[in-house]
N, C-alpha and C positions, 0 to 999 in steps of 0.2 A: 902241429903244435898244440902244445894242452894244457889250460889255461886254469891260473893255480886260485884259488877263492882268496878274497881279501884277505891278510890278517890285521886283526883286530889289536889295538894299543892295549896291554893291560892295564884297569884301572890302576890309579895312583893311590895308595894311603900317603896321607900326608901324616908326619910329625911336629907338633908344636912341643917348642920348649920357651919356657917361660919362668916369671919367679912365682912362688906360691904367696899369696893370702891367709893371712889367718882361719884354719881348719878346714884348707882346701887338700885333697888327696895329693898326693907326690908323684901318682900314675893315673890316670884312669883311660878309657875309650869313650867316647861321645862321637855317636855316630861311626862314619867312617874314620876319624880323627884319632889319632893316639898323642895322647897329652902329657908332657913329661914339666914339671915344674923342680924346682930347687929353691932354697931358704933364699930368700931376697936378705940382702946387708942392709946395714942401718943408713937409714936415708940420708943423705950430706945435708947440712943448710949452708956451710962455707963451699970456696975451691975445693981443698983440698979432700971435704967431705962428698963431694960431687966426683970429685977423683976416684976416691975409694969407691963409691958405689958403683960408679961406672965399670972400671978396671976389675969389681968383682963379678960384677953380670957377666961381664965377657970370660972371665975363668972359668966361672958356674958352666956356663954355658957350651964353652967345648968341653969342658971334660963329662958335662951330663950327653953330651950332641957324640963324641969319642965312644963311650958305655952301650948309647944305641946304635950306636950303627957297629959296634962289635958284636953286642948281642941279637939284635935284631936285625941291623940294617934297616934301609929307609932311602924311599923313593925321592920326598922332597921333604925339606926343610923349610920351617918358617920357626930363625929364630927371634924373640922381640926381648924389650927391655920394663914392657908393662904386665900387669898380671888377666889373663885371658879368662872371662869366664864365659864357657859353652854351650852351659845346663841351662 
């Protein structure tokens, strides 16, 4: 019997998507991390304004989360609804 060496997990890149900040990059890499952001909507102060913003992050969000993993693909996802800074 002959005995086969570990294999090793490949490392993860993770994907963050997120909303961008005023004159934040729409792409970048920090570190291992690949950083995908889209136009945050106008912040609600009512329901209904809480509604829209909410209902648009999550649009934003698969259709920016659909784009990468058609173009790139991606190992894990961490989507949020605040704006991530890495730098």
């Amino acid at each position: 019997m002959q005995l086969e060496p570990p294999r090793l997990r490949p490392r993860l890149s993770p994907t963050v998507i997120c909303p961008a900040e005023p004159g934040q990059p729409r792409r970048e890499r920090v570190g291992d991390v690949e950083v995908h952001r889209y136009l945050a909507g106008a912040m609600g102060k009512r329901f209904l304004g809480y509604l829209w913003e909410y209902g648009w992050a999550m649009v934003a969000t698969f259709l920016l989360s659909l784009q990468v993993w058609i173009r790139e693909g991606f190992d894990f996802l961490m989507p949020t609804i605040r704006p991530i800074r890495l730098s």
